[in-house]
C-alpha positions as CSV (number, residue, x, y, z in Angstrom):
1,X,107.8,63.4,70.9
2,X,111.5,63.5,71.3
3,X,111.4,67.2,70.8
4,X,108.5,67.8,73.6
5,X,110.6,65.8,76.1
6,X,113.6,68.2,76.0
7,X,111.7,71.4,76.1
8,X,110.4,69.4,79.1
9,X,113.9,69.1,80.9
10,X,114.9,72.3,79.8
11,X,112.0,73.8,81.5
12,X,112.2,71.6,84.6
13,X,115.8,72.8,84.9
14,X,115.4,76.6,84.6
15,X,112.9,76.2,87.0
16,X,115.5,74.4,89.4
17,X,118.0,76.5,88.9
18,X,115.6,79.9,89.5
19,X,114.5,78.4,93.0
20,X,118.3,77.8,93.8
21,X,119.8,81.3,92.6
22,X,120.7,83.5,95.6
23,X,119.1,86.5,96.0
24,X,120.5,89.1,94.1
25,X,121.1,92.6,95.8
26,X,121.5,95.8,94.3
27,X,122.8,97.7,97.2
28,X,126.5,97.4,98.2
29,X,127.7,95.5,101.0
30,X,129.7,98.3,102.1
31,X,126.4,100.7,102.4
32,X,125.0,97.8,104.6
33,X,128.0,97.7,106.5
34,X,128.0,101.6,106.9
35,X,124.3,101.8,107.8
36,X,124.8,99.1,110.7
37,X,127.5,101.3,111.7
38,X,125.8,104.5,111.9
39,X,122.4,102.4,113.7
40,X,124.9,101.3,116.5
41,X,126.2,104.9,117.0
42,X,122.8,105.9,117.4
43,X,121.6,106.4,120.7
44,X,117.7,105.9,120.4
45,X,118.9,102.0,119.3
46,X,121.2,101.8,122.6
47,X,120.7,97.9,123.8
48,X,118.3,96.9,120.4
49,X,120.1,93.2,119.4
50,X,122.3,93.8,116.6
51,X,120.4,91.0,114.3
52,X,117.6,93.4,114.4
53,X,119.7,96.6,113.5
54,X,121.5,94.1,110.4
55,X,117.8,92.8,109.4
56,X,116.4,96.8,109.4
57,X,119.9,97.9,107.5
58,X,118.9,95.1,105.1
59,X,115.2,95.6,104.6
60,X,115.9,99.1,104.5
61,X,118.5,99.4,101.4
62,X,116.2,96.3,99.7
63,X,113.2,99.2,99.9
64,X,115.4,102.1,98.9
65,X,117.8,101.1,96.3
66,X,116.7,97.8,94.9
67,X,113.1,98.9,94.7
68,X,113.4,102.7,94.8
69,X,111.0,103.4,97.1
70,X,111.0,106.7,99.7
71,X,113.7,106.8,102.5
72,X,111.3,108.1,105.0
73,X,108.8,105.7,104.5
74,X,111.2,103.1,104.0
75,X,112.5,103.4,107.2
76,X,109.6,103.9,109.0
77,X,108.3,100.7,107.3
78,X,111.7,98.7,108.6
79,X,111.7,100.3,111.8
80,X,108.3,98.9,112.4
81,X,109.2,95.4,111.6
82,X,112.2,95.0,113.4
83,X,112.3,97.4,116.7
84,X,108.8,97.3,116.7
């Protein structure tokens, strides 16, 4: 009985600790940084809030090198959700 109670815990604490763990990224913060940076120079994103430019940077890299899907269609995808 002992026994079944700490698996128990243990369990109920992994479990804690996995909701609490901050995302992990696979993309450098510098690339983010560099792809907000080229956005802004753009001119077709003239005036477009820069929150939206950070959050299609971000969903953007999170398609292309943490999931390794297609740049294209990655950005297409982003570009829809957050100028769009």
């Amino acid at each position: 009985m002992k026994k079944i109670k700490q698996i128990t815990l243990l369990l109920l604490l992994v479990f804690i600790v996995s909701i609490f763990a901050p995302a992990v990224r696979a993309y450098e913060q510098d690339q983010l940084a560099d792809c907000i940076f080229s956005a802004k120079e753009n001119s077709a994103l003239k005036g477009v809030s820069e929150v939206s430019i950070e959050n299609y940077c971000s969903c953007a890299l999170d398609l292309i090198v943490d999931q390794g899907k297609d740049i294209r269609d990655s950005g297409y995808e982003c570009a829809i959700k957050n100028f769009g």
